[in-house]
N, C-alpha and C positions, 0 to 999 in steps of 0.2 A: 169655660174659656174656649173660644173656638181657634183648632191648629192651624198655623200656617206655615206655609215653605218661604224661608227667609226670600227677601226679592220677589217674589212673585205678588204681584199683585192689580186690581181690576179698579179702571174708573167709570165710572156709571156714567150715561150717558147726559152731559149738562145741559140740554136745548131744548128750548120749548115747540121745537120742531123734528118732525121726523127723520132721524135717518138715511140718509141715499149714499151712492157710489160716490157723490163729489165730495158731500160732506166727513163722509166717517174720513177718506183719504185727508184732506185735509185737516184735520182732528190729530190724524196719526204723525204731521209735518209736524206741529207744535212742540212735539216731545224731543223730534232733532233724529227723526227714522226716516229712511228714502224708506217706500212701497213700491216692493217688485212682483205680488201676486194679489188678482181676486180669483177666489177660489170657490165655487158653489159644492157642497157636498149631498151626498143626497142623505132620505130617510135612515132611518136604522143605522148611520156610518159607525166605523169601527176602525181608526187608526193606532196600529200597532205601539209600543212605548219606544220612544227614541229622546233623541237631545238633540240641541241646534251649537255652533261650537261659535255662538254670537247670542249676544242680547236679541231676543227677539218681542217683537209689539204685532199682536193682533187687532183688529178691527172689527167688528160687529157689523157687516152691514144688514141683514134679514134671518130668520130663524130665532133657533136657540142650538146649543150646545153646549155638552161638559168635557173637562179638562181636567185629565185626572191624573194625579199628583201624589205617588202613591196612593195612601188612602183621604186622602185631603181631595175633595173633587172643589171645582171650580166652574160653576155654569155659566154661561153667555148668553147677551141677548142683545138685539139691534141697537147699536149703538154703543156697547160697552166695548173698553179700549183695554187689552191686557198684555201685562209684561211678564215676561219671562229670562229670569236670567239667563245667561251661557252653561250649558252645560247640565243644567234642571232636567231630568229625564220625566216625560210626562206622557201620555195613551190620551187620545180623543177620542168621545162618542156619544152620537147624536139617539138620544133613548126616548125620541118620537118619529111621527111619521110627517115632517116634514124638513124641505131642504135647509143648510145652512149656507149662508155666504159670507167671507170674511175677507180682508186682505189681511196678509202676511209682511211683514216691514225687517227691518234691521237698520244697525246703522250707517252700513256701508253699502246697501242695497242688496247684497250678495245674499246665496241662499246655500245651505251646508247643514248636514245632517249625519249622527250618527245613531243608527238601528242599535236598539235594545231588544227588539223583538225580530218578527221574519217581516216586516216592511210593509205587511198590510196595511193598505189603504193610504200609502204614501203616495206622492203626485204620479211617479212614476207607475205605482202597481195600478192608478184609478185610467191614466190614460193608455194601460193596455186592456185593460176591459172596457173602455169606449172604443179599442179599435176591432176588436173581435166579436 
């Protein structure tokens, strides 16, 4: 039997059509989540373990990625839609060499985070290594 973390869990992508930026956002409206980020990450990423202090729903739009959930990993791939409850502390990382892009949703639109770890590879640590 394979483990799961209560609430967490992934819809595989329903359409006989590929994937894009308008489509996966709208995919992510259905469920009843504003979308306040797309976010592309690169090769190799490495986001540190944290929580979000809201139900949060991710979006698939290109790549792949995993979502690790203590030892419960959870990969992604274009087009798959996942939830996460409030307060599930989980670590992201992309264990190929190409990029990821996903939006980030919630229900209120807002965006809130509390580190488990030292913050690598959160928005804010990615966008001070794009300015330096």
């Amino acid at each position: 039997m394979k483990k799961q973390i209560e609430g967490v869990r992934v819809i595989k992508w329903p359409h006989k059509h590929l994937p894009d930026e308008v489509n996966v956002a709208e995919e992510m409206k259905k469920y009843g989540y504003k979308v306040y980020d797309l976010q592309t990450i690169p090769p190799w990423f490495e986001r540190s373990r944290h929580a979000h202090d809201y139900d949060e729903i991710r979006g698939a739009v290109s790549g792949i990625t995993t979502f690790h959930f203590d030892d419960f990993p959870v990969t992604l791939e274009a087009g798959d839609i996942l939830f996460i409850p409030s307060g599930i502390p989980h670590a992201v990382r992309t264990h190929n060499d190409k990029p990821f892009t996903a939006y980030k949703g919630s229900v209120s639109g807002e965006r809130s985070v509390t580190e488990h770890g030292d913050g690598r590879g959160s928005v804010e640590d990615l966008a001070n290594k794009n300015k330096g």
